[in-house]
C-alpha positions as CSV (number, residue, x, y, z in Angstrom):
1,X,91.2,68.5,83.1
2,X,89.4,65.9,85.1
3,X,86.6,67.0,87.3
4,X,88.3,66.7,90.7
5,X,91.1,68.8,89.4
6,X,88.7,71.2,88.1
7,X,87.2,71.3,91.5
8,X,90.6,71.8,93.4
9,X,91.1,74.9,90.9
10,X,88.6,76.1,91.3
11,X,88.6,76.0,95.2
12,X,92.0,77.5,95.1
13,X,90.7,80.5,93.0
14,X,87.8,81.2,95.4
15,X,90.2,81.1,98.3
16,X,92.5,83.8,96.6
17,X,89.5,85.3,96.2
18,X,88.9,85.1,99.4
19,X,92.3,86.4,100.7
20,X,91.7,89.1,98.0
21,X,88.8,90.3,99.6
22,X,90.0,90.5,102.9
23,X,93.2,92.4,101.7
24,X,90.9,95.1,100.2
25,X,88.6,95.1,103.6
26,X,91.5,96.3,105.4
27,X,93.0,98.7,102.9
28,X,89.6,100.3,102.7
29,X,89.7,100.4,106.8
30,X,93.4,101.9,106.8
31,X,93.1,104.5,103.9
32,X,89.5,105.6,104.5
33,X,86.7,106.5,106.9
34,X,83.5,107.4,107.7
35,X,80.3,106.0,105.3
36,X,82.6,105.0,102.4
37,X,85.0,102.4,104.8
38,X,81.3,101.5,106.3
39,X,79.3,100.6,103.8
40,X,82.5,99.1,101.5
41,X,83.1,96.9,104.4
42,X,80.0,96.1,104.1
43,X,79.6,95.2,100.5
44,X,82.9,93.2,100.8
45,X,81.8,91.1,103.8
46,X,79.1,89.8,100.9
47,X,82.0,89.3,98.8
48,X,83.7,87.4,101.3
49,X,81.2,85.2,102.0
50,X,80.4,84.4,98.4
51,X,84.0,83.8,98.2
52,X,84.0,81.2,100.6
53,X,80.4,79.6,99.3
54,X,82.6,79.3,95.5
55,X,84.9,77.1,97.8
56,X,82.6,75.0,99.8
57,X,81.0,74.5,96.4
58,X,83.5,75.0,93.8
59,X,80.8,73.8,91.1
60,X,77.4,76.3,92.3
61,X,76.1,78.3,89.8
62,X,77.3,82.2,90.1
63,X,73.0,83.6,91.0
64,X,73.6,80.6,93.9
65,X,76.7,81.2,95.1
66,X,75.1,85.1,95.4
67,X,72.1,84.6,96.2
68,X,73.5,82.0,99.5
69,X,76.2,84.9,100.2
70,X,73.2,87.9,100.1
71,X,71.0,85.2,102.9
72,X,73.9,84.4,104.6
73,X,74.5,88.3,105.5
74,X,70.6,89.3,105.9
75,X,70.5,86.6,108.4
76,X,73.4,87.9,110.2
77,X,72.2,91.8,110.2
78,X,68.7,90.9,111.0
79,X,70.1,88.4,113.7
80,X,71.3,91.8,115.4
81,X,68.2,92.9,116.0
82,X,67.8,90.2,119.1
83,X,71.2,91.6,120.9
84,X,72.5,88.3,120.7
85,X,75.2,89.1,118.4
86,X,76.1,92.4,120.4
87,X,76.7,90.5,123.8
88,X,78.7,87.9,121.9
89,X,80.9,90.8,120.6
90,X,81.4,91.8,123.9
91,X,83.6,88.5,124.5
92,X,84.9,87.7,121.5
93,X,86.8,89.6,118.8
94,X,85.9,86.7,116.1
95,X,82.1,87.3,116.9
96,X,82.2,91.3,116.6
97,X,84.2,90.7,113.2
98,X,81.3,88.0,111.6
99,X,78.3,88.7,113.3
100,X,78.7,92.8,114.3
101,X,76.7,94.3,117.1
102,X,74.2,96.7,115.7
103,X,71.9,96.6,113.0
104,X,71.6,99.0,110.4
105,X,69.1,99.0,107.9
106,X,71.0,100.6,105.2
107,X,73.4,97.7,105.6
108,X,71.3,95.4,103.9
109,X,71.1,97.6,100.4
110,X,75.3,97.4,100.5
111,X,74.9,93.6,100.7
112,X,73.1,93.2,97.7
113,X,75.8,95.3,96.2
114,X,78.4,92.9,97.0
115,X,76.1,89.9,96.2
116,X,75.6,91.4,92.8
117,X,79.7,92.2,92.2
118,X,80.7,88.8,93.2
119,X,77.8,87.4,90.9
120,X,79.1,89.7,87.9
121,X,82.4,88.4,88.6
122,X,81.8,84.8,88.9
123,X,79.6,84.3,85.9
124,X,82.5,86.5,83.6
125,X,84.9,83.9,85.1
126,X,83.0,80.5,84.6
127,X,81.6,82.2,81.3
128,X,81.9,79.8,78.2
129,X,84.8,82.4,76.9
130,X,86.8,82.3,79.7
131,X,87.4,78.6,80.2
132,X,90.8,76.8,79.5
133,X,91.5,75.4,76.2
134,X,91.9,71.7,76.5
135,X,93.7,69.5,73.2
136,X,90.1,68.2,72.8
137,X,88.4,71.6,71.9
138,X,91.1,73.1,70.3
């Protein structure tokens, strides 16, 4: 497989990923509350965004793609500690879904739990083992 094509695959695996991830955000909303639907949702908003790092950069290592999902969301929960983020919600339903309104400290513990599942799952997928056979290496 050339390496453009391995790209493009690889893109469209993060993206169902992706789509994956968002499934199970709202299944977790619908058939659960309280703590457990809050902190999940948490941990899969890390997931998401690691998700979509794996397909802006279908080639990053699995500790980067992490590590830039787990900053991405500390940025965004510390972020709500200057209201910004909480008067955006206020007009816009797209700004209350990726930014939030209210920080939580505990929040940022659940993000390292998603940073650390998508890592586990990225490096068992791009692991040696798992890659497709080509006719050359068979």
């Amino acid at each position: 497989m050339t390496g453009g094509r391995r790209a493009l695959g690889a893109r469209a695996v993060a993206a169902g990923a992706a789509a994956l991830t968002v499934l199970a955000g709202l299944a977790v909303r619908a058939f659960t509350e309280g703590d457990l639907a809050k902190y999940a949702g948490d941990a899969l908003y890390t997931v998401l965004i690691c998700a979509l790092v794996a397909v802006i950069a279908p080639g990053a290592r699995p500790a980067v793609m992490a590590g830039t999902g787990l900053a991405f969301s500390w940025t965004v929960e510390l972020l709500q500690l200057t209201g910004v983020p909480a008067e955006l919600s206020r007009h816009s339903t797209v700004a209350r879904l990726v930014l939030g309104s209210t920080f939580n400290a505990p929040d940022l513990l659940w993000y390292v739990v998603g940073a650390g599942c998508a890592w586990a799952v990225a490096a068992l997928v791009t692991s040696p083992g798992c890659a497709p056979r080509t006719s050359a290496s068979r």
